[in-house]
C-alpha positions as CSV (number, residue, x, y, z in Angstrom):
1,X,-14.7,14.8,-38.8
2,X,-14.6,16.4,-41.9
3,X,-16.5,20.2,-43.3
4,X,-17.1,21.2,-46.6
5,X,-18.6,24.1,-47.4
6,X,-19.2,24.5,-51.2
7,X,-20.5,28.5,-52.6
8,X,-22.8,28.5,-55.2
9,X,-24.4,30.8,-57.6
10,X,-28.5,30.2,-56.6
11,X,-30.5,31.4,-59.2
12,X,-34.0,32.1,-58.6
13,X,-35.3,28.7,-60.3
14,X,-33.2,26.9,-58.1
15,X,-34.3,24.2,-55.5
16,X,-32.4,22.2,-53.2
17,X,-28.6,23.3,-53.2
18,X,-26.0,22.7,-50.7
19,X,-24.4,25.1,-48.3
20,X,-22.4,22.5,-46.6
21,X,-21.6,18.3,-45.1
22,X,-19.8,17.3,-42.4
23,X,-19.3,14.2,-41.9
24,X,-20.4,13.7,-38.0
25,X,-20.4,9.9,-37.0
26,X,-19.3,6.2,-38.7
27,X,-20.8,3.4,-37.3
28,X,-18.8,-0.1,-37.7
29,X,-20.4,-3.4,-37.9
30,X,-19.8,-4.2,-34.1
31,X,-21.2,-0.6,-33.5
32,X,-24.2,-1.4,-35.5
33,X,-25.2,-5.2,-34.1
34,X,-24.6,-3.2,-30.5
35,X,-27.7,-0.8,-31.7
36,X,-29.5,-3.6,-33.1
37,X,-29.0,-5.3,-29.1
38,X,-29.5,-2.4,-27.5
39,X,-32.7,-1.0,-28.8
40,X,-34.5,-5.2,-28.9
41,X,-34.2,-4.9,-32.6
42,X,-35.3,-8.3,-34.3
43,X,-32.9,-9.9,-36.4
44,X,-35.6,-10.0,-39.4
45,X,-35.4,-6.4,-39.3
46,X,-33.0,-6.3,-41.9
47,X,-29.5,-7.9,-42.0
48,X,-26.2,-6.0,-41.6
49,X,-24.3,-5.5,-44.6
50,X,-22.5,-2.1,-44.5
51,X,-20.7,0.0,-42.2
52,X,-22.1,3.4,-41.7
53,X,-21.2,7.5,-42.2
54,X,-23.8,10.0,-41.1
55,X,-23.7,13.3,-42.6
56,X,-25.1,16.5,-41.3
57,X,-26.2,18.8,-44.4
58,X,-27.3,22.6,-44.8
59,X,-29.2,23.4,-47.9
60,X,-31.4,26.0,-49.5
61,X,-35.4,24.9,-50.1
62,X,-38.4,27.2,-50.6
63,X,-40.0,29.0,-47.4
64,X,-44.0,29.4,-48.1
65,X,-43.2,32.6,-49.7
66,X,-41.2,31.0,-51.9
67,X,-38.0,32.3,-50.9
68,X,-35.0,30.0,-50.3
69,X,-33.8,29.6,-46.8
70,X,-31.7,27.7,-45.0
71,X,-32.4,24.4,-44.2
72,X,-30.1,21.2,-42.3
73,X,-31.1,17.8,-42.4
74,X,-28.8,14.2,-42.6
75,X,-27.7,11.5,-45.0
76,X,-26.8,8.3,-44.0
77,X,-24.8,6.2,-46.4
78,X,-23.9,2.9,-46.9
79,X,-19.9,2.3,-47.1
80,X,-17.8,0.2,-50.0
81,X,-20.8,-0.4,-51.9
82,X,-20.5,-1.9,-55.6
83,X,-24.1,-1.6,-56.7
84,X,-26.6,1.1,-56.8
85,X,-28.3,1.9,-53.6
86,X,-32.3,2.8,-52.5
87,X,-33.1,5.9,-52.0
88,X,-34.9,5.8,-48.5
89,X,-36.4,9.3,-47.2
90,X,-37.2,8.9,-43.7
91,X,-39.7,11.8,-42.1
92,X,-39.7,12.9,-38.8
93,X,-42.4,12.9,-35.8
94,X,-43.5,16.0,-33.9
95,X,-39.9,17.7,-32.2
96,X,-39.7,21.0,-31.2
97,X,-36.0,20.7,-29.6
98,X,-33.7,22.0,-32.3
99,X,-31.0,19.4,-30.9
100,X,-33.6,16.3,-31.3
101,X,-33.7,16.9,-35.3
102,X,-32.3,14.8,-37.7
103,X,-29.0,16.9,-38.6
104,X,-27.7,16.4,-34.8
105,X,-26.6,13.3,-36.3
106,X,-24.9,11.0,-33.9
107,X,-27.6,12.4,-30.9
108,X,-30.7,11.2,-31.1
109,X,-33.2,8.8,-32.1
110,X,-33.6,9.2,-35.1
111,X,-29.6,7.7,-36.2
112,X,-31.6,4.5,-35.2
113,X,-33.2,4.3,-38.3
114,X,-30.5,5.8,-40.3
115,X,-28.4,3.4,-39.3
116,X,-30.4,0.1,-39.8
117,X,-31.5,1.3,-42.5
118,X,-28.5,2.4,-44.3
119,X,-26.4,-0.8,-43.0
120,X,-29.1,-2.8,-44.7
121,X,-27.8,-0.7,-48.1
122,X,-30.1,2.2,-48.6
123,X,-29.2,5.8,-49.2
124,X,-31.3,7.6,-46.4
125,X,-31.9,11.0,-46.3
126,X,-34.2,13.1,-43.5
127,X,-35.0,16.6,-43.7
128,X,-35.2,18.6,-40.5
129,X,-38.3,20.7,-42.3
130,X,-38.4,24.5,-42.2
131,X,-37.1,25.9,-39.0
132,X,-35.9,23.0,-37.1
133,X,-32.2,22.1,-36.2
134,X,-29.9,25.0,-38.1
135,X,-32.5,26.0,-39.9
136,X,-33.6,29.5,-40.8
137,X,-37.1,30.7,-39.1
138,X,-39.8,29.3,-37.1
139,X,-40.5,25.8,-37.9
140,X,-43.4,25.0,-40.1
141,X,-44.8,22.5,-38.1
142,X,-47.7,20.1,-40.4
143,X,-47.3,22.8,-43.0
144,X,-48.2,20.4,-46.5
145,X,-46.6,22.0,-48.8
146,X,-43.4,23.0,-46.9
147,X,-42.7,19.7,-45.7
148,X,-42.9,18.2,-49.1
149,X,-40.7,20.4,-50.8
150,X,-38.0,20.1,-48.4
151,X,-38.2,16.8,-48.7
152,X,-38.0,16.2,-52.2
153,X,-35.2,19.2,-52.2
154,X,-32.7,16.5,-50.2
155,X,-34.1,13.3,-52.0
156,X,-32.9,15.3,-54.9
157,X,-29.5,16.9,-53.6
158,X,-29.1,13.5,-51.5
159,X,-28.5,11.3,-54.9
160,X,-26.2,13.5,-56.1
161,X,-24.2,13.8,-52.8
162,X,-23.8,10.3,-52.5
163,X,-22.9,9.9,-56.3
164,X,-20.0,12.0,-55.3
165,X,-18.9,10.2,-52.0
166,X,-18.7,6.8,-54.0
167,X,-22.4,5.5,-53.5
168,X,-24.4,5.0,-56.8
169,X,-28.5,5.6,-56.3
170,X,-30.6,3.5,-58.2
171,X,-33.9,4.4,-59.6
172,X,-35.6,2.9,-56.6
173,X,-37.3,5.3,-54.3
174,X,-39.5,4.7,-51.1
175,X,-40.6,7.3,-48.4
176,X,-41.8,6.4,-45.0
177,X,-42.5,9.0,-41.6
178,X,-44.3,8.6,-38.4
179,X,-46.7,11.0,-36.8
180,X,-45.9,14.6,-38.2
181,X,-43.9,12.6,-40.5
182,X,-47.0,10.3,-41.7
183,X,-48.5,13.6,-42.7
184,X,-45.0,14.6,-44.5
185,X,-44.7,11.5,-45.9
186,X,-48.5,12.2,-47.3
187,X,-47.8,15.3,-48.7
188,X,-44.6,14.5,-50.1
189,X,-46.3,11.9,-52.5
190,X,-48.8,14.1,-53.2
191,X,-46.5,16.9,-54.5
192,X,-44.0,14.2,-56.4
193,X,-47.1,12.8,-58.0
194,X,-48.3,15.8,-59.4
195,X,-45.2,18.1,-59.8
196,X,-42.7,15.8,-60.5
197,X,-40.9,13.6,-62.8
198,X,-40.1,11.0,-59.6
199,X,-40.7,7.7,-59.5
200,X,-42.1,6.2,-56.3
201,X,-41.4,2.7,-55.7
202,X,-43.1,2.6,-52.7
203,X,-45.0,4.8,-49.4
204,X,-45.8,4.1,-46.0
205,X,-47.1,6.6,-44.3
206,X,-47.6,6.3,-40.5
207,X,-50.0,7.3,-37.7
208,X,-50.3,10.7,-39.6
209,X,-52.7,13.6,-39.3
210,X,-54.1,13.9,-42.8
211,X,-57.3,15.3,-42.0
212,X,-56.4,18.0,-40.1
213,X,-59.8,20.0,-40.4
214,X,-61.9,16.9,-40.3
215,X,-61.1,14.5,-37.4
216,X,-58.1,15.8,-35.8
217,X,-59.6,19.2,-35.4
218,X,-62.7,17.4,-33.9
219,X,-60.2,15.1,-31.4
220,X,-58.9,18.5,-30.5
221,X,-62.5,20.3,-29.9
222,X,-63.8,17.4,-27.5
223,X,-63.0,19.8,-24.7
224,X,-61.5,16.3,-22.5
225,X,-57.5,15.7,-21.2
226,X,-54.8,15.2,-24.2
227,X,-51.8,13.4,-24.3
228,X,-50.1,16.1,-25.8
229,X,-51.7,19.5,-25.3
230,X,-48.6,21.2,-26.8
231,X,-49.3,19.9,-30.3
232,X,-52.3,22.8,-30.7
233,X,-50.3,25.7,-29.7
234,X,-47.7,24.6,-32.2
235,X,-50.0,24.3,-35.1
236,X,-51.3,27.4,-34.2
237,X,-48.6,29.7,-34.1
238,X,-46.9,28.1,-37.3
239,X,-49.9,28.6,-39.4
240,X,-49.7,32.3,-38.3
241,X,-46.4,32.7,-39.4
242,X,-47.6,31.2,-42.7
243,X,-51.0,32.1,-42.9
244,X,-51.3,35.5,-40.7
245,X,-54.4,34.1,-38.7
246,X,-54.1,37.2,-36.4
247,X,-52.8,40.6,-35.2
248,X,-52.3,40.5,-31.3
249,X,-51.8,37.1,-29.5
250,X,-53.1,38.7,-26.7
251,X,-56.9,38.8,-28.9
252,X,-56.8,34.9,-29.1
253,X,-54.4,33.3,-25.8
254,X,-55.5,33.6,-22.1
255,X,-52.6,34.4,-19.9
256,X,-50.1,33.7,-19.4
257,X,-49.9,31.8,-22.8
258,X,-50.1,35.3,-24.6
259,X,-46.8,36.1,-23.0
260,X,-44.5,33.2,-22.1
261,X,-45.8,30.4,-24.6
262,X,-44.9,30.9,-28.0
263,X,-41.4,31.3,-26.9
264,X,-41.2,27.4,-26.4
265,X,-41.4,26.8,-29.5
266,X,-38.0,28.3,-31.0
267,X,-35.6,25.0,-30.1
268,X,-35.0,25.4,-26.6
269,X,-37.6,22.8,-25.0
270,X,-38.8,19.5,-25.5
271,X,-42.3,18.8,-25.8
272,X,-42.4,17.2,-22.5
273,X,-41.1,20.3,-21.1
274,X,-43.7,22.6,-22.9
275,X,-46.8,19.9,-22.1
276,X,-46.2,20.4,-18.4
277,X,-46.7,24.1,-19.1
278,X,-50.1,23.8,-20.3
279,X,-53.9,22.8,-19.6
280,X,-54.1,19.0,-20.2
281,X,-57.6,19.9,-22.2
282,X,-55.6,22.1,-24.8
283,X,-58.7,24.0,-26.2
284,X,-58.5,26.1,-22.2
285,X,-55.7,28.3,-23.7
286,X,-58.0,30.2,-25.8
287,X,-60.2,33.0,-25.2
288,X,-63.2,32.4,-25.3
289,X,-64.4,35.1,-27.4
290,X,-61.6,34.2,-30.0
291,X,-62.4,30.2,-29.2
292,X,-66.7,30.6,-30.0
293,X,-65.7,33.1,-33.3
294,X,-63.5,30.1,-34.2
295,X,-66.4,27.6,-33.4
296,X,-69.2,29.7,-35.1
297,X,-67.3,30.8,-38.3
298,X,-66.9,28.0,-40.9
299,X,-64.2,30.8,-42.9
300,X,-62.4,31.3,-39.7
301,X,-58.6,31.7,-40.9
302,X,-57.6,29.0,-38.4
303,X,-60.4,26.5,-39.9
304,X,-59.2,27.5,-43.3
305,X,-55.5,27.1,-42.9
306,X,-56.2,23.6,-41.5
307,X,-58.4,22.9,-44.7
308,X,-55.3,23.5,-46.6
309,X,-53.2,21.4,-44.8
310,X,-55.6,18.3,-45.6
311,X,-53.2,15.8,-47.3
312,X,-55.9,13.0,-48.8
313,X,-57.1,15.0,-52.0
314,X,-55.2,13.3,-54.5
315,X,-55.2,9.6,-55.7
316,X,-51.7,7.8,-55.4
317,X,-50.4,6.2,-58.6
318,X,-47.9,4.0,-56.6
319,X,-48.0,1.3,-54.3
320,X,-48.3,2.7,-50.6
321,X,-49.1,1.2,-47.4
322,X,-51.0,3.5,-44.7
323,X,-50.4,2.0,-41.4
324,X,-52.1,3.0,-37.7
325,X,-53.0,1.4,-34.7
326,X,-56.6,2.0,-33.9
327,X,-56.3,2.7,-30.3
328,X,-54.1,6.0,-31.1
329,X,-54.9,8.4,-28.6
330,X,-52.8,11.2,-30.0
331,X,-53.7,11.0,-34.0
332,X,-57.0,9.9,-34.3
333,X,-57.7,6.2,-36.3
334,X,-60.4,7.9,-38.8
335,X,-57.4,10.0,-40.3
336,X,-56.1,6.9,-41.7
337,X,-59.5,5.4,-42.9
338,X,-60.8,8.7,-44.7
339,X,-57.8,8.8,-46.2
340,X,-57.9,5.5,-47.5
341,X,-61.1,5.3,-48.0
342,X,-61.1,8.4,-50.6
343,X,-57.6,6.9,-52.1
344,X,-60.0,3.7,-52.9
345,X,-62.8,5.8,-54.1
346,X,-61.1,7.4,-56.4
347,X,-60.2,4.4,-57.9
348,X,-56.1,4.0,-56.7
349,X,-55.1,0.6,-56.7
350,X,-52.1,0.0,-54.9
351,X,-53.2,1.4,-51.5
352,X,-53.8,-0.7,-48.3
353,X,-54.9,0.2,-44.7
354,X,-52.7,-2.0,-42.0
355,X,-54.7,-1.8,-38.4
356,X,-51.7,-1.5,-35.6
357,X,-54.0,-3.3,-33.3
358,X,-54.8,-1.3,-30.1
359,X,-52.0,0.6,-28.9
360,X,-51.6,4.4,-28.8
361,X,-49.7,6.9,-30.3
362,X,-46.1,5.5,-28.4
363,X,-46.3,2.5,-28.0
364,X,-47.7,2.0,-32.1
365,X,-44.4,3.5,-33.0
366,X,-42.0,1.0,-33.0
367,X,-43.9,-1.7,-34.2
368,X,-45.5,0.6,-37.2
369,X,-41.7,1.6,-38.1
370,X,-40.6,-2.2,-38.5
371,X,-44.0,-3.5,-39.7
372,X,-43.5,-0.6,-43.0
373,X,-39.5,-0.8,-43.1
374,X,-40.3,-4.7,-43.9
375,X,-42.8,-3.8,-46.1
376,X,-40.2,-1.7,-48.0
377,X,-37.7,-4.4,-48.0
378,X,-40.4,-6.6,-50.2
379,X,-39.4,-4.3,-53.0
380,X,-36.1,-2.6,-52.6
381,X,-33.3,-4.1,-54.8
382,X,-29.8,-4.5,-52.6
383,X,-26.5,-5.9,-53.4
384,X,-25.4,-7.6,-50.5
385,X,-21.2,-7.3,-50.5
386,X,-20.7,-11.0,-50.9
387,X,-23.0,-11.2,-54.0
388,X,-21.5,-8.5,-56.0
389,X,-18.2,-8.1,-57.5
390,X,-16.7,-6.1,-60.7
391,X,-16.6,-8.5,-63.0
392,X,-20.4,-9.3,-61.6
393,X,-21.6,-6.3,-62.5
394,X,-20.1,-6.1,-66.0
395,X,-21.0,-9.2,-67.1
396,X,-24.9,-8.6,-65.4
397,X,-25.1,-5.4,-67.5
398,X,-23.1,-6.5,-70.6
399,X,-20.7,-4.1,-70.5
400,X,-16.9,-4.1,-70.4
401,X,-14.5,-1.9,-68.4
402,X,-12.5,0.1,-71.0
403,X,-10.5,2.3,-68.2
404,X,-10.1,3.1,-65.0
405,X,-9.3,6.9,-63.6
406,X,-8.7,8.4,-60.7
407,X,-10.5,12.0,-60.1
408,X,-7.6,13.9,-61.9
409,X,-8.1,11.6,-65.2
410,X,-5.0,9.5,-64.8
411,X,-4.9,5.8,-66.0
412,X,-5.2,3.4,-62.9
413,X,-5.3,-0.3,-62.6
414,X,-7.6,-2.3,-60.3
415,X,-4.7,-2.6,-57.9
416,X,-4.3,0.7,-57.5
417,X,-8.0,1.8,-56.3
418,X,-7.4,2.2,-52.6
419,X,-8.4,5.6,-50.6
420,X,-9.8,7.4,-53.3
421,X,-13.0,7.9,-55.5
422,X,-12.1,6.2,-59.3
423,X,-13.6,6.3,-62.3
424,X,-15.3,3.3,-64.5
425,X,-15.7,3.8,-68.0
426,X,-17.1,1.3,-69.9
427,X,-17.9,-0.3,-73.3
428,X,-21.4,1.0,-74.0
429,X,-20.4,4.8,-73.2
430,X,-21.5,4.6,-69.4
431,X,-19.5,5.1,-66.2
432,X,-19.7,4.8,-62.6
433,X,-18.0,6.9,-59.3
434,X,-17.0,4.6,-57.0
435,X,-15.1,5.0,-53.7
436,X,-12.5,2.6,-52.6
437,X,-10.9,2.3,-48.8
């Protein structure tokens, strides 16, 4: 394995910069048909091309206070490519184990579509969010803007790290999350669309909570058994880190959720682990002096704070594809058609709704994942190894090689490119970093 850690200077304008990579896992093309065998992984799923690095990163982004903390997340790069790469920002469903975020790359599920995805010949990149694997703080769990910035933050350092390990990014740039990471995926185009000079080549958002004071406030509310009762705890005690929704826990939690519960939440336990801790009708936590002020005040801070986490008020300018199975029993259907439906309103023209078909929340997952990854394939511009050499490339961009150098600016010939990162200079003032094994 190998560590880097790199100082910097951060000035107060400054976004995403990196503390540290290490390299954490390779994957070969034996190891990466074995994934594609054992997870039932259709051959049409995308086709093998590269071998695989995964790199965990630490990085500074923007709290909601706009201070930067720390933040770790992965990169998963394509080896011995020879043409630019995809950008391909992956985002994340509901954890609340530190050790099931992205960074504990080479650990959990989420290398799966790293992997593919980078084998196929993008540049992936995945953002634990605010608080979540090594990062600083309590995670800011369906927090908008937060999730978008941290995002963008290592889309943005991520073409710049792979530049420097040998792996051109092209201008191409697609997003796609599932659950919490629908909603993050939603967000994320949002703030590139308004706040950003970013081109979007394509979205696919999944499964995702974008109404969170309209429909998935009222699936919450119905006072019957959830799949998930942990998910409104969560949401609760992040938006009162972020929002300050109250003084004393013990004013709005019956116990003993006002003493052992929030604790759960700080990377130590799985969901699973926290659900069987709780009420299956997640609403029987509360108080209900706290619960019928929150019912009876439309400015109730909690009411508000999901208000600004709604993730539909904006009208994409680039193609995206919303896709969720109507018999979701975890995130309900409607969040997908009132966003859509105000998307289409509004007048965007390269949105579409994809209906799942009846499966919930689980089982949707897979199929959603493959059905939008194939989606993104439609688009996304990839070399495969056996179409693209050198001379290919010079003659497709009508340039010519003038030199080649290694790092320390010394003359090399194409012979002599082996184990190391070079150089390309060429006729019409450009070059390229490339790394060569």
């Amino acid at each position: 394995m190998r560590f880097v850690i790199i100082f910097l200077f951060i000035h107060h304008w400054s976004a995403a910069q990196i503390i540290s990579y290490e390299l954490k896992e390779s994957w070969s093309f034996s190891e990466i048909q074995q994934m594609y065998n054992d997870n039932g992984i259709p051959p049409e799923s995308g086709e093998i091309n590269f071998e695989v690095d995964g790199y965990k990163i630490l990085y500074f982004t923007p709290d909601h206070t706009g201070e930067l903390v720390l933040c770790s997340g992965a990169i998963f790069l394509p080896k011995e490519t020879l043409c630019p790469s995809p950008v391909l920002s992956w985002q994340h469903g509901t954890e609340s184990l530190d050790e099931g975020a992205p960074s504990n790359v080479g650990n959990n599920y989420n290398d799966l579509i790293g992997v593919l995805a980078a084998s196929h010949g993008y540049i992936v990149t995945m953002s634990d969010f605010i608080g979540l694997g090594e990062g600083a703080g309590f995670h800011n769990y369906v927090h908008a803007d937060t999730e978008a910035s941290s995002t963008i933050d290592l889309i943005l350092f991520g073409k710049e790290f792979a530049y420097d390990q040998g792996v051109a990014p092209s201008n191409q740039l697609f997003l796609m999350g599932y659950s919490q990471g629908g909603h993050a995926t939603m967000a994320t185009v949002r703030e590139i669309e308004q706040n950003y000079d970013l081109e979007i080549t394509g979205s696919a958002p999944m499964a995702g909570p974008y109404s969170m004071s309209g429909v998935q406030r009222e699936m919450l509310e119905l006072g019957i058994p959830y799949p998930n009762p942990g998910y409104l705890p969560y949401v609760l005690f992040a938006y009162n880190n972020i929002y300050g929704l109250y003084d004393d826990i013990n004013d709005v939690l019956q116990f003993p959720y006002s003493q052992n519960l929030f604790g759960m939440y700080l990377g130590q336990y799985s969901m699973y682990e926290i659900n069987q801790m709780l009420p299956s009708i997640p609403i029987e936590i509360f108080k209900p002096d706290y619960y019928q002020d929150y019912l009876d005040n439309e400015n109730h801070p909690f009411k508000l704070a999901l208000m600004d986490n709604d993730v539909y008020d904006f009208i994409p300018q680039y193609p995206m594809m919303i896709v969720h199975c109507s018999g979701d029993d975890n995130v309900a259907y409607e969040n997908a058609t009132i966003a859509y439906n105000a998307f289409i309103d509004g007048g965007a023209e390269n949105v579409s709704l994809v209906d799942g078909g009846s499966f919930n929340h689980t089982d949707c997952a897979g199929l959603a994942i493959i059905g939008g990854k194939a989606w993104i394939d439609s688009m996304a511009n990839i070399c495969k190894p056996e179409e693209t050499s050198v001379s290919d490339l010079d003659i497709a961009k009508n340039r010519n090689i003038i030199g080649i150098f290694d790092k320390l600016g010394r003359l090399l010939t194409q012979e002599h490119t082996h184990n190391q990162t070079v150089i390309y200079f060429y006729s019409d003032g450009s070059y390229e970093k490339r790394y060569y094994k």
